[in-house]
DSSP file (Angstrom, degrees, kcal/mol; ACC not computed):
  #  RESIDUE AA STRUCTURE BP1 BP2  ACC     N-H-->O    O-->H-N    N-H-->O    O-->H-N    TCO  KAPPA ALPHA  PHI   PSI    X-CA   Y-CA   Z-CA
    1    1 A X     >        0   0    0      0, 0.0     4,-2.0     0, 0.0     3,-0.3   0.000 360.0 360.0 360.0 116.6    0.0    0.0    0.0
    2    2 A X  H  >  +     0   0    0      1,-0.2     4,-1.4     2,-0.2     3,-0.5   0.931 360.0  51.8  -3.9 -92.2    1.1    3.6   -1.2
    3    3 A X  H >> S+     0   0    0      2,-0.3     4,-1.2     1,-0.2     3,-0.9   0.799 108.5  49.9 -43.7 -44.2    0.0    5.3    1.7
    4    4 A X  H 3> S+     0   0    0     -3,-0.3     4,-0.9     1,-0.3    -1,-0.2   0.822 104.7  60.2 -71.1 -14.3    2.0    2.9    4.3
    5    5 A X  H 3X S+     0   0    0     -4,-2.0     4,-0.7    -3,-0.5    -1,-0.3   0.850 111.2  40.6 -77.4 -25.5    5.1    3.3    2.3
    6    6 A X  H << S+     0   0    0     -4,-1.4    -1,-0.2    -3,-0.9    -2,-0.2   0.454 112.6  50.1-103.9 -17.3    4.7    7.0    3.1
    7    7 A X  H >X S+     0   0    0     -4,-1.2     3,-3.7    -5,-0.4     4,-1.1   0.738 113.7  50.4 -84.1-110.4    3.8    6.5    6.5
    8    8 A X  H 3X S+     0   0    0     -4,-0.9     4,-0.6     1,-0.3    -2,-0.2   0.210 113.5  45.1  18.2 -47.1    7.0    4.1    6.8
    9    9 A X  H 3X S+     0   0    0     -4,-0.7     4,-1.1    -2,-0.5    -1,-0.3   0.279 105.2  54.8-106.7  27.7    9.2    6.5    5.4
   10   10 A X  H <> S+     0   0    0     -3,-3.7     4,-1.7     2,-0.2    -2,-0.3   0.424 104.5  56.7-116.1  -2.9    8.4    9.4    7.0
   11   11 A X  H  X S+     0   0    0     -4,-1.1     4,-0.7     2,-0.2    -2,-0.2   0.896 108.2  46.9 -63.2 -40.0    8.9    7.6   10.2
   12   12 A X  H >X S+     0   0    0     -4,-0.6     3,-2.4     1,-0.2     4,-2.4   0.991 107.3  60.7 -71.3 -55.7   12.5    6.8    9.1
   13   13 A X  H 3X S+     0   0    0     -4,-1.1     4,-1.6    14,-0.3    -1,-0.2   0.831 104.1  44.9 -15.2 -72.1   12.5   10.4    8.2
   14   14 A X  H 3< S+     0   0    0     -4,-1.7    -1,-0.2     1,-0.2    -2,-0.2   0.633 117.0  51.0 -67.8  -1.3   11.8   11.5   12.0
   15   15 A X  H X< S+     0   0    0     -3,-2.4     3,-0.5    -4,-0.7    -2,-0.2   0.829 112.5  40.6 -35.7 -68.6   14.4    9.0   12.7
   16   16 A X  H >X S+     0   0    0     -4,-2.4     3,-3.2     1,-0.2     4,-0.9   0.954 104.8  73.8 -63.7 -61.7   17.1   10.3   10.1
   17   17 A X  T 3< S+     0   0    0     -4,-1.6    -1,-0.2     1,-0.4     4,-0.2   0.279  82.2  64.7 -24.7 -41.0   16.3   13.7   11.1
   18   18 A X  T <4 S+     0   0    0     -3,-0.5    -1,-0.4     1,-0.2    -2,-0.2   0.490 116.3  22.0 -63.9 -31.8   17.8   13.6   14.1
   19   19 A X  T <4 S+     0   0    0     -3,-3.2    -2,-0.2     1,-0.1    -1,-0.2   0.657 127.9  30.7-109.0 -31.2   21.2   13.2   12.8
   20   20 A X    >X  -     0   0    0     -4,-0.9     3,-2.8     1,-0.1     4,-1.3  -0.447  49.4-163.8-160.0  85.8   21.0   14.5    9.6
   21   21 A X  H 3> S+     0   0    0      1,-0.3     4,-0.8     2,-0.2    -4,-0.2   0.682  92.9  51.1 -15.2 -66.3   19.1   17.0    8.1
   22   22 A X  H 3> S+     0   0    0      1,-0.2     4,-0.5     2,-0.2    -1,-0.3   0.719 110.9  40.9 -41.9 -39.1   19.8   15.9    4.9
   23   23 A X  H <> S+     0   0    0     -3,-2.8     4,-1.1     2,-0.2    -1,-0.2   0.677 107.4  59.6 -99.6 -24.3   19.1   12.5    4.9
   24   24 A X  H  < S+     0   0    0     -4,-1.3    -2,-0.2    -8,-0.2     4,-0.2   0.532 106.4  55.7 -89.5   1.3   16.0   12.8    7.0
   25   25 A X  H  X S+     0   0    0     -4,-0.8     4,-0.9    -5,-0.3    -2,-0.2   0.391 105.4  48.0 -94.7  -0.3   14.7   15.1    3.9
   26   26 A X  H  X S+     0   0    0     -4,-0.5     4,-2.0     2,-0.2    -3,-0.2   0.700 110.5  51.6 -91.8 -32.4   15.3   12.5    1.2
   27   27 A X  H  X S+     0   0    0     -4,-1.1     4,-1.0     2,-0.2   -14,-0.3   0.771 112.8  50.0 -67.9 -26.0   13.5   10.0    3.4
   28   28 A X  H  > S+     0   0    0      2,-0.2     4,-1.8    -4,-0.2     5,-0.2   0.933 109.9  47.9 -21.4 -79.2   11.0   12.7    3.4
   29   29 A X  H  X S+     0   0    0     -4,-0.9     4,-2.1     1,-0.2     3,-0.3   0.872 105.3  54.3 -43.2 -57.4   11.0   13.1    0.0
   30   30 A X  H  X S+     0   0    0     -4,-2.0     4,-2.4     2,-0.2    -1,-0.2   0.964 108.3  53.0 -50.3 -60.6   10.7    9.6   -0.8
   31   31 A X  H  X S+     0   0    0     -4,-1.0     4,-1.0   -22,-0.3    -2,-0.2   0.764 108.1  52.2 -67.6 -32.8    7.2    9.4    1.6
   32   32 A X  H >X S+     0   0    0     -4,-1.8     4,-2.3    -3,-0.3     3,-1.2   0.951 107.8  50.3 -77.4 -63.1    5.7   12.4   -0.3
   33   33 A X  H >X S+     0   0    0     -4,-2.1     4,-2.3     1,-0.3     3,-1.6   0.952 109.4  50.9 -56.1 -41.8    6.2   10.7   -3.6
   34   34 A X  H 3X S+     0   0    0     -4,-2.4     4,-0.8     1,-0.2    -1,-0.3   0.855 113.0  42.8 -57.2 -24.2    4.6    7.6   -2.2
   35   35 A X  H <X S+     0   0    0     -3,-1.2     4,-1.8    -4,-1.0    -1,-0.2   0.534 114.9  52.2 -88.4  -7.7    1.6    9.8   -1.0
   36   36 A X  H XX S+     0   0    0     -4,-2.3     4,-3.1    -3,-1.6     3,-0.6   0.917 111.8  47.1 -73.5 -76.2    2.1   11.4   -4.7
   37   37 A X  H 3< S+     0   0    0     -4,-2.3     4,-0.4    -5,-0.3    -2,-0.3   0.686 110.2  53.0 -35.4 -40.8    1.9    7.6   -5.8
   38   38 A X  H >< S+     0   0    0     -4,-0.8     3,-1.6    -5,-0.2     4,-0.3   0.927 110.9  45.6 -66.7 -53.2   -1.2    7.1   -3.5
   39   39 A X  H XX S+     0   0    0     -4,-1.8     3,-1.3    -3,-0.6     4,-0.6   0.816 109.4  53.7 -38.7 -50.6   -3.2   10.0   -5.1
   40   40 A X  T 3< S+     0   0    0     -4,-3.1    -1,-0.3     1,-0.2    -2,-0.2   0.440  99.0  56.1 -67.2 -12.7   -2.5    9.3   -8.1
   41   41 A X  T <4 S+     0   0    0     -3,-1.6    -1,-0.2    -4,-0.4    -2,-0.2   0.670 110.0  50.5 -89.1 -10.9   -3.6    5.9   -8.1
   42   42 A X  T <4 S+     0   0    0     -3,-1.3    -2,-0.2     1,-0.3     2,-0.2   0.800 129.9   2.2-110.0 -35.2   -7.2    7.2   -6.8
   43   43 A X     <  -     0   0    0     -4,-0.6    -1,-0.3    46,-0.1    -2,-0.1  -0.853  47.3-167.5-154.3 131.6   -7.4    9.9   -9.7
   44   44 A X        +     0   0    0     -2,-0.2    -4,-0.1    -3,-0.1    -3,-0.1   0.494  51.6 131.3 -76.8 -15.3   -5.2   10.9  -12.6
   45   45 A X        -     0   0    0      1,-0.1    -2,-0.1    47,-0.1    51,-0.0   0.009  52.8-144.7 -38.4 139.0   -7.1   13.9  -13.1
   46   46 A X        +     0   0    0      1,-0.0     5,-0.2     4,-0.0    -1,-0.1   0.988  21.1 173.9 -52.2 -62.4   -5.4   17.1  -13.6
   47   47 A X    >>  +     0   0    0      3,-0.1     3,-1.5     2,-0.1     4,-1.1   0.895   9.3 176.5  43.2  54.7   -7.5   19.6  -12.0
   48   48 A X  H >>  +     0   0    0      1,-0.3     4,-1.2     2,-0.2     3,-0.8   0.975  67.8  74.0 -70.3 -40.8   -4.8   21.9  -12.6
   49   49 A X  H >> S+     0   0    0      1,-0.2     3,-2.0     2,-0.2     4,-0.8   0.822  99.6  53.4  -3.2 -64.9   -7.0   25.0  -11.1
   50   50 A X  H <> S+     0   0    0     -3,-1.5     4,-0.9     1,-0.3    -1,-0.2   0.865 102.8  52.5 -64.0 -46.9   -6.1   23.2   -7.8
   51   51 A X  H <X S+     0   0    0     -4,-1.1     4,-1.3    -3,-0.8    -1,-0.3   0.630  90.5  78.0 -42.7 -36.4   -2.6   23.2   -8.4
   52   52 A X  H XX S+     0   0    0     -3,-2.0     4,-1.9    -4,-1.2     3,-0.6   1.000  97.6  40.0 -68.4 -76.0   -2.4   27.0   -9.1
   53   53 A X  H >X S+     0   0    0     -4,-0.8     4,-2.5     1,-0.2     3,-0.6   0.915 116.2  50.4 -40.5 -46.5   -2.6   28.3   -5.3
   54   54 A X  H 3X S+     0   0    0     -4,-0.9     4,-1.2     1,-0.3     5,-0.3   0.771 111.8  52.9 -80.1 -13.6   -0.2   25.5   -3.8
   55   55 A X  H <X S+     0   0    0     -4,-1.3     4,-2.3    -3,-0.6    -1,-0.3   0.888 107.7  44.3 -91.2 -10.5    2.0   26.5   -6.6
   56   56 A X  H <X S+     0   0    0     -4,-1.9     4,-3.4    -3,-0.6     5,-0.4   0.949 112.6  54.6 -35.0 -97.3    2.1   30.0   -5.8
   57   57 A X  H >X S+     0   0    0     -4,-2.5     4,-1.3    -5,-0.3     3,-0.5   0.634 111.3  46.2 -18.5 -79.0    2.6   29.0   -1.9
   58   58 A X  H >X S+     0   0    0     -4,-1.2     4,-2.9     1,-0.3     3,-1.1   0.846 115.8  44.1 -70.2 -70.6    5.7   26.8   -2.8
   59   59 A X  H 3X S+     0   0    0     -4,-2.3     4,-1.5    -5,-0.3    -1,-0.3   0.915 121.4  38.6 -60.9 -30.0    7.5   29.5   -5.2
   60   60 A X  H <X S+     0   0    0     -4,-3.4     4,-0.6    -3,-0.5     5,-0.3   0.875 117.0  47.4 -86.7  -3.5    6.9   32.4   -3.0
   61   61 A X  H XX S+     0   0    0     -4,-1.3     4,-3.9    -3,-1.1     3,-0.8   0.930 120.9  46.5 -74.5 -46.4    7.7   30.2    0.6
   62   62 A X  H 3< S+     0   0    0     -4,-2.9     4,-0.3     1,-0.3    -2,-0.2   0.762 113.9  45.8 -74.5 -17.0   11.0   29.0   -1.8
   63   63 A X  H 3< S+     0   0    0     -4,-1.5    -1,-0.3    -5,-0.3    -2,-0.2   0.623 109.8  55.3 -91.9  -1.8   11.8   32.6   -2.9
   64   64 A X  H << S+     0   0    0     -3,-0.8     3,-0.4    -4,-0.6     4,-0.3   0.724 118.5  31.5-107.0 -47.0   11.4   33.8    0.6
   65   65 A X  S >X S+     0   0    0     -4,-3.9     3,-1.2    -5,-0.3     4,-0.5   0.719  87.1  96.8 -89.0 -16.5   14.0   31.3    1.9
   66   66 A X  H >> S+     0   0    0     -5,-0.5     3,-0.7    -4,-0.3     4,-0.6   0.765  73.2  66.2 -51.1 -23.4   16.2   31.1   -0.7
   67   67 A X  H 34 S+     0   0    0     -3,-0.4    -1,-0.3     1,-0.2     3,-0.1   0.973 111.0  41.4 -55.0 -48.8   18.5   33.7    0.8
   68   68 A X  H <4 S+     0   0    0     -3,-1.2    -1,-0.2    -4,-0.3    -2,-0.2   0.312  90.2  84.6 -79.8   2.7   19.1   30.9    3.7
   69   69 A X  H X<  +     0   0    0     -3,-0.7     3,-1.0    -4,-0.5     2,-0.6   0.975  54.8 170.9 -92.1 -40.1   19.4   27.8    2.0
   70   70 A X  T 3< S-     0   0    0     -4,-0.6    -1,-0.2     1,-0.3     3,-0.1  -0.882  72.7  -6.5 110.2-122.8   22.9   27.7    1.0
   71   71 A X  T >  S+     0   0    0     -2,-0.6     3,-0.5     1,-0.1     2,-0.3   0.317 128.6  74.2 -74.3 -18.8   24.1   24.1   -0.6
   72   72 A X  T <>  +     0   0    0     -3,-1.0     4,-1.5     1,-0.2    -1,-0.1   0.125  63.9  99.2 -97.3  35.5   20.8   23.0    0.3
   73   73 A X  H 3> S+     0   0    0     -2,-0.3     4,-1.3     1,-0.2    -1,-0.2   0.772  80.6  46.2-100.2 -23.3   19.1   24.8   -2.3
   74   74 A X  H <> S+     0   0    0     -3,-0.5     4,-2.6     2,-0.2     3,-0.3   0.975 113.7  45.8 -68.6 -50.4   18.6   22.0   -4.8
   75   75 A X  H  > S+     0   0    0      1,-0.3     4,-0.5    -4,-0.3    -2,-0.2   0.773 116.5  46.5 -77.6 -25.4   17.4   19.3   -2.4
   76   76 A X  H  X S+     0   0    0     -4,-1.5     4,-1.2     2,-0.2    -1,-0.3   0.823 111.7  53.3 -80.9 -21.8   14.8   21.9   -0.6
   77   77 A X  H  X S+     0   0    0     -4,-1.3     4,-1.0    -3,-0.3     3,-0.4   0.973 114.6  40.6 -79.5 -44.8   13.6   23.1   -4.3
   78   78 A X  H  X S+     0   0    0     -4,-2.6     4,-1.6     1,-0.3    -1,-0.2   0.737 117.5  51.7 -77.0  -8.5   12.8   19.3   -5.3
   79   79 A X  H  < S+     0   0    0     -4,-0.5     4,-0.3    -5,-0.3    -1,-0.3   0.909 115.0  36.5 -93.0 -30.5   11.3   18.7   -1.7
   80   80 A X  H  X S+     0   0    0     -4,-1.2     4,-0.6    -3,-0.4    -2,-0.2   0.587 112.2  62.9 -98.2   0.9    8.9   21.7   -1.7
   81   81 A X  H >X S+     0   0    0     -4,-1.0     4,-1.6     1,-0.2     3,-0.6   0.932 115.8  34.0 -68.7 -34.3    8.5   20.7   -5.8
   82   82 A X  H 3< S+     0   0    0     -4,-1.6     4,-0.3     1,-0.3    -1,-0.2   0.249 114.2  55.9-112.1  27.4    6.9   17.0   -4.2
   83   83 A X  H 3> S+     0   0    0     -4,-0.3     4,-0.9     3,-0.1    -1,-0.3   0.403 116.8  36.9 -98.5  -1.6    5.2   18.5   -1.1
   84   84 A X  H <X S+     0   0    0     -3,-0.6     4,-1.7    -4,-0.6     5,-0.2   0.628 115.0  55.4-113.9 -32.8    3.1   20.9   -3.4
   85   85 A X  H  X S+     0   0    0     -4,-1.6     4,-2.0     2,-0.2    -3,-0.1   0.908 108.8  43.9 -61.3 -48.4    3.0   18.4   -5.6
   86   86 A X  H  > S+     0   0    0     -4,-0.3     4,-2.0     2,-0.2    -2,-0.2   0.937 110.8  56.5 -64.7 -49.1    1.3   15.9   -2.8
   87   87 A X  H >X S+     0   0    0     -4,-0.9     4,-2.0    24,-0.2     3,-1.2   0.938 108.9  48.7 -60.5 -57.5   -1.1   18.7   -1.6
   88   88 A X  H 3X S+     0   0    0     -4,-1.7     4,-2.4     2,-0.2     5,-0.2   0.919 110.4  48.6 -26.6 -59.3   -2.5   19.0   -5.2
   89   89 A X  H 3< S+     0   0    0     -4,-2.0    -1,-0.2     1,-0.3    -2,-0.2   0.666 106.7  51.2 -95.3   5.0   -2.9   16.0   -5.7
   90   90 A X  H XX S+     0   0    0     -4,-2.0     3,-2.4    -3,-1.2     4,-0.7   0.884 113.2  47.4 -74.0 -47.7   -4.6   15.4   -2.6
   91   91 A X  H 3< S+     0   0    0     -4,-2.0    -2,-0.2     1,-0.3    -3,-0.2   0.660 108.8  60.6 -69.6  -0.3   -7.0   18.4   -3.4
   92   92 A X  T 3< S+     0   0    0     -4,-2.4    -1,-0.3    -5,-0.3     4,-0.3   0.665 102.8  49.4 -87.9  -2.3   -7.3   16.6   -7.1
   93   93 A X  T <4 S+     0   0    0     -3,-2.4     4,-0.3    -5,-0.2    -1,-0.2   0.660  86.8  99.0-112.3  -3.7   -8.7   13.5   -5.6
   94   94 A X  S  < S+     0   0    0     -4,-0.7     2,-0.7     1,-0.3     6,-0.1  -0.364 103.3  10.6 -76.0 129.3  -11.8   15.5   -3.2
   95   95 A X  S >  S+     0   0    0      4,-0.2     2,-2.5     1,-0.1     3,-0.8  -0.429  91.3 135.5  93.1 -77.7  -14.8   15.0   -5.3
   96   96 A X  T 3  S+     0   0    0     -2,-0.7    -2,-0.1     1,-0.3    -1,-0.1   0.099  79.6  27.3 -14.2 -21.8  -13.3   12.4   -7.9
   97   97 A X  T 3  S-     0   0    0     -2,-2.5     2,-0.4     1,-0.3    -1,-0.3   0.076 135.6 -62.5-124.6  33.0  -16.1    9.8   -8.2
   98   98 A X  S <  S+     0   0    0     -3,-0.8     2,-0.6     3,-0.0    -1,-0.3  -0.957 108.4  22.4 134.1-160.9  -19.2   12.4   -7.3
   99   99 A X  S    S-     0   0    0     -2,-0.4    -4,-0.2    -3,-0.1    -3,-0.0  -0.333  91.3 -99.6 -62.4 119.0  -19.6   14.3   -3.9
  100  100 A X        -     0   0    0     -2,-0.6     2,-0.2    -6,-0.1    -1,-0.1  -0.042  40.6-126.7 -42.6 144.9  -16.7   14.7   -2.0
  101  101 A X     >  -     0   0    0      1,-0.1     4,-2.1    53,-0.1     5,-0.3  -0.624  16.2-123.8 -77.0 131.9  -15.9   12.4    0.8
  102  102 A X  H >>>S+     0   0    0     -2,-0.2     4,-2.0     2,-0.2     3,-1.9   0.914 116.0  52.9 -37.1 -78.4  -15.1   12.6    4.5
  103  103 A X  H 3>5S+     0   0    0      1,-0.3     4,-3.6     2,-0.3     5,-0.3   0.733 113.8  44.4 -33.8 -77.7  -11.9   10.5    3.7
  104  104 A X  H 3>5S+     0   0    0      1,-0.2     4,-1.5     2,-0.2    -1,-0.3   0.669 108.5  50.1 -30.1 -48.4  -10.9   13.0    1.0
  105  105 A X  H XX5S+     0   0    0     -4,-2.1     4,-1.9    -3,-1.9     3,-0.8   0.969 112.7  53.1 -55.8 -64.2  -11.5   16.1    2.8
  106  106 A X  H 3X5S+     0   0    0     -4,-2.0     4,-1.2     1,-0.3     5,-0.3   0.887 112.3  48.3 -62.4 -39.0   -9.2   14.4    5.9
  107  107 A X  H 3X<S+     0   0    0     -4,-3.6     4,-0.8    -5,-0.5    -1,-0.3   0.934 112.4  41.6 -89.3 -15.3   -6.6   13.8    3.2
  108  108 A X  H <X S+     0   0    0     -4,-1.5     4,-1.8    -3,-0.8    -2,-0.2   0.953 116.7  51.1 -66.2 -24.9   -6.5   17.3    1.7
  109  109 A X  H >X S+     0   0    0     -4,-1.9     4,-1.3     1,-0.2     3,-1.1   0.995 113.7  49.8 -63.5 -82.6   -6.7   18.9    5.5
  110  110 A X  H 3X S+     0   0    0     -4,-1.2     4,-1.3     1,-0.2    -1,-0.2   0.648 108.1  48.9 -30.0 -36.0   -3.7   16.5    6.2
  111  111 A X  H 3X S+     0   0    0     -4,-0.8     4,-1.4    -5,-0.3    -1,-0.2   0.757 113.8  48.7 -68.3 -49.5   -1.6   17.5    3.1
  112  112 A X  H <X S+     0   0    0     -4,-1.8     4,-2.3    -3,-1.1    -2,-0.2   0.988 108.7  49.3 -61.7 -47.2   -2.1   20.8    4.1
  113  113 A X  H  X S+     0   0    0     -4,-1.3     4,-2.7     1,-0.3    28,-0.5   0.760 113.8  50.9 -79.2 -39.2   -1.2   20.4    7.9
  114  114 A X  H  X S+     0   0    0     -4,-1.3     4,-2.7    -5,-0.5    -1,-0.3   0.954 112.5  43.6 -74.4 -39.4    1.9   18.6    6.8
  115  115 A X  H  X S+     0   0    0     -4,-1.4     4,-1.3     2,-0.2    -2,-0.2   0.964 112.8  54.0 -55.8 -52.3    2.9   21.4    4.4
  116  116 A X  H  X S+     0   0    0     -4,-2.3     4,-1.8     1,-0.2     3,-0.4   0.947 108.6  46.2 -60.4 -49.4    2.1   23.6    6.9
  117  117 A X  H >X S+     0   0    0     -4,-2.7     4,-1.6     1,-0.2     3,-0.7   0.973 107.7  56.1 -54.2 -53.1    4.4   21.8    9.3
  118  118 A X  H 3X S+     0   0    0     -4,-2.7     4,-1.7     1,-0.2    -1,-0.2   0.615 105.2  61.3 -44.5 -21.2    7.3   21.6    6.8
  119  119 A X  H 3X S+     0   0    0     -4,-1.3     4,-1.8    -3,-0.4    -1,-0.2   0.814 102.1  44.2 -57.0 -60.1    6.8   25.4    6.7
  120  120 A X  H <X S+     0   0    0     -4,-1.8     4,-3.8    -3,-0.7     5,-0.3   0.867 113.3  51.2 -76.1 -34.8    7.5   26.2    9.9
  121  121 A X  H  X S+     0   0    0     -4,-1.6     4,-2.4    -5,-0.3    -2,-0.2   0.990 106.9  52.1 -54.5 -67.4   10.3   24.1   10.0
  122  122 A X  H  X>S+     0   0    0     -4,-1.7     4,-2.9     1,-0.3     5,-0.9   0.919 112.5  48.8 -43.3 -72.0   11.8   25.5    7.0
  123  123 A X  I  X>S+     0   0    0     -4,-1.8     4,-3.0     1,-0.3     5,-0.9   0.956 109.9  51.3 -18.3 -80.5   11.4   29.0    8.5
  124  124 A X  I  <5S+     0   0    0     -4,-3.8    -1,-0.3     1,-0.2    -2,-0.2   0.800 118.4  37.0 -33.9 -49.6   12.8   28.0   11.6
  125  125 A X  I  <5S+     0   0    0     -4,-2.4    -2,-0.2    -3,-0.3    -1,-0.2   0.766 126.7  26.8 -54.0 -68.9   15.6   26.6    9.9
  126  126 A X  I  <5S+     0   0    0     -4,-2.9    -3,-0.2    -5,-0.2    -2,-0.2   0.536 128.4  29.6 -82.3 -39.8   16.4   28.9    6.9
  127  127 A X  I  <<S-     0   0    0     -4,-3.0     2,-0.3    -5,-0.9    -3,-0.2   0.899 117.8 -46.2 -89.0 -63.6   15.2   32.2    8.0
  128  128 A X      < -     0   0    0     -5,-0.9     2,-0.5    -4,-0.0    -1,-0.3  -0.903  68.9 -68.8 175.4 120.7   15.2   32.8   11.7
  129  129 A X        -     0   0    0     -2,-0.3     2,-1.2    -4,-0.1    -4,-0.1  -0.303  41.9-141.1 -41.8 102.1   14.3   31.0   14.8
  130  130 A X    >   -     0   0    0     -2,-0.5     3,-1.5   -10,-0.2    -1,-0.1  -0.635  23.9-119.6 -79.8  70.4   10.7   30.6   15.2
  131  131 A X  T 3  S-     0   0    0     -2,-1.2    -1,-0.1     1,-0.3    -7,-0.0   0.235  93.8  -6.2   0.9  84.9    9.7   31.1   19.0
  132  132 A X  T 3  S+     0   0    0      1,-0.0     3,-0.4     4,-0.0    -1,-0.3   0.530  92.1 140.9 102.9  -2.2    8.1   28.2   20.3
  133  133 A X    X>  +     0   0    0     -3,-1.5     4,-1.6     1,-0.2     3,-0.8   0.706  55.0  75.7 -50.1 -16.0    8.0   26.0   16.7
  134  134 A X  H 3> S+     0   0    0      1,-0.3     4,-2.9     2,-0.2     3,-0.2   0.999  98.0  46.8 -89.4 -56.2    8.8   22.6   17.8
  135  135 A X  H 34 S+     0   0    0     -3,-0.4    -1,-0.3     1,-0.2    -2,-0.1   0.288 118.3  42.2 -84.3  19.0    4.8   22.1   19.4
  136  136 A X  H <> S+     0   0    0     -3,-0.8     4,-1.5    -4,-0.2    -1,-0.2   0.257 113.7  52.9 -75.0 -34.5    3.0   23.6   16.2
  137  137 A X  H  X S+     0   0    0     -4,-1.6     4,-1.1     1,-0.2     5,-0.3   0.971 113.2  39.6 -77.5 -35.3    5.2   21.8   14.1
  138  138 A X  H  X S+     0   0    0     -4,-2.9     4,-1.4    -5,-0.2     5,-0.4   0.772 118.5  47.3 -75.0 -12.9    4.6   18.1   15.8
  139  139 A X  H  >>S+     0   0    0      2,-0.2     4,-2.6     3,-0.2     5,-0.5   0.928 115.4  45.4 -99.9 -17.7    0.8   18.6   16.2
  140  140 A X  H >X5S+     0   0    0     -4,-1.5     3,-1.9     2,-0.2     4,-1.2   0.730 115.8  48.3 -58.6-115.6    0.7   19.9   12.4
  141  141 A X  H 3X>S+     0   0    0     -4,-1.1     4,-2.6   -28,-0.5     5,-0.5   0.510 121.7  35.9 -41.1 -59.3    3.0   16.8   11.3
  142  142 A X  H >X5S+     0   0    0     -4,-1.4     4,-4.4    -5,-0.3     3,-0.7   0.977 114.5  52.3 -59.4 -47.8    0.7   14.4   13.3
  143  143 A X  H <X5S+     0   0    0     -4,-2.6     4,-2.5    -3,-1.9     5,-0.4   0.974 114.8  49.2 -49.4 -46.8   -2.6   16.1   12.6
  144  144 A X  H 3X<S+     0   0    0     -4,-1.2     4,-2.3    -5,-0.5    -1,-0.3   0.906 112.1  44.0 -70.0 -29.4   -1.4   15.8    8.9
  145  145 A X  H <X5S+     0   0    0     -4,-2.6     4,-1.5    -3,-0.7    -1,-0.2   0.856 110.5  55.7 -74.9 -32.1   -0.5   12.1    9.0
  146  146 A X  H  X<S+     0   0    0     -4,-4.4     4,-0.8    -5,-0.5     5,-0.3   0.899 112.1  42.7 -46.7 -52.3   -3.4   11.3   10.7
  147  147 A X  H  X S+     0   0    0     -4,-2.5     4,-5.0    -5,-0.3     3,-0.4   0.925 117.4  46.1 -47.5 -63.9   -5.3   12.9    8.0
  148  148 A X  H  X S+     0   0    0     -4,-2.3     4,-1.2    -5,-0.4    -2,-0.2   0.894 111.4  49.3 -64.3 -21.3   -3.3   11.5    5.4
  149  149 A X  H  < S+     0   0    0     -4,-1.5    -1,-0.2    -5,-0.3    -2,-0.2   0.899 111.2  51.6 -77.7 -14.6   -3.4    8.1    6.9
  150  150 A X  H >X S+     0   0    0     -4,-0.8     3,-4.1    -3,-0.4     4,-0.7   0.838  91.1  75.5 -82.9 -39.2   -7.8    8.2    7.4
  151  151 A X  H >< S+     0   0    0     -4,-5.0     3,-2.6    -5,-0.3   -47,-0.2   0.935  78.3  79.8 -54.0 -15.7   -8.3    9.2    3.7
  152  152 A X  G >< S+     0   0    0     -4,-1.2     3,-1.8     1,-0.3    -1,-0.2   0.916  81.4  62.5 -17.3 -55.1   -7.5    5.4    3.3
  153  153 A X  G <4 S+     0   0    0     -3,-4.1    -1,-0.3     1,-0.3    -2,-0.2   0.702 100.3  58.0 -69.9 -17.2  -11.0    4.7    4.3
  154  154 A X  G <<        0   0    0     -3,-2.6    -1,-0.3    -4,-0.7   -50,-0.2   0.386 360.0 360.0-109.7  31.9  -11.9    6.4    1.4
  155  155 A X    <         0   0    0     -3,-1.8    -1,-0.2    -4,-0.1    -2,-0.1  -0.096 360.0 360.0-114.3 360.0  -10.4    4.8   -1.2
């Protein structure tokens, strides 16, 4: 299953993390393409409309930091390429056979919550130390796996 491979490596991700930025953002990366892989499997629509705002978000969050990434500038541009990529194509699947679904709505909400968690992080990280981030960023990260991990049911 998609979705457990992405649950799975975004565990080793808060594993790696711990040691090595880097390497707990390609184990990142890897779990957002699986959740890419999940979406996709549920609808291949475009819905590029949907796409438009999160792509917007991504270039100006990635021009905004760009001063601070350094060497790291490739491997944060393809990770916010496949975390905008997974939030699309979460909002591409809401609606997809008829009236949107609980399970759908819980995985776009999630997609978001996780972006939004990577966000802060990124901030934190790249910009400037962000007062008090670490307990927005875990209950965003969980809230958002949580999310991601119910829209199962709806599948």
């Amino acid at each position: 299953n998609r979705l457990a491979a992405g649950l799975a490596l975004s565990l080793i991700g808060d594993v790696l993390i711990e040691w090595s930025f880097a390497a707990g953002l390609a184990a990142f990366l890897l779990g957002h393409i699986a959740y890419i892989a999940a979406f996709l499997a549920d609808t291949a629509r475009p819905r590029l409309l949907r796409a438009l705002p999160i792509a917007a978000y991504g270039a100006g969050m990635a021009a905004f930091l760009w001063p601070g990434l350094g060497d790291l500038r490739p491997a944060v541009v393809a990770y916010v390429v496949a975390i905008c990529t997974m939030v699309w194509r979460a909002a591409a699947r809401v609606g997809r056979s008829g009236a949107p679904r609980a399970g759908e709505w819980a995985g776009l909400a999630g997609a978001i919550f996780f972006a939004l968690s990577d966000t802060l992080i990124a901030l934190d990280r790249f910009h400037g130390p962000v007062p008090y981030a670490r307990v927005p960023i875990i209950l965003l990260y969980w809230t958002g796996q949580a999310g991601i991990a119910w829209s199962a049911r709806s599948r």
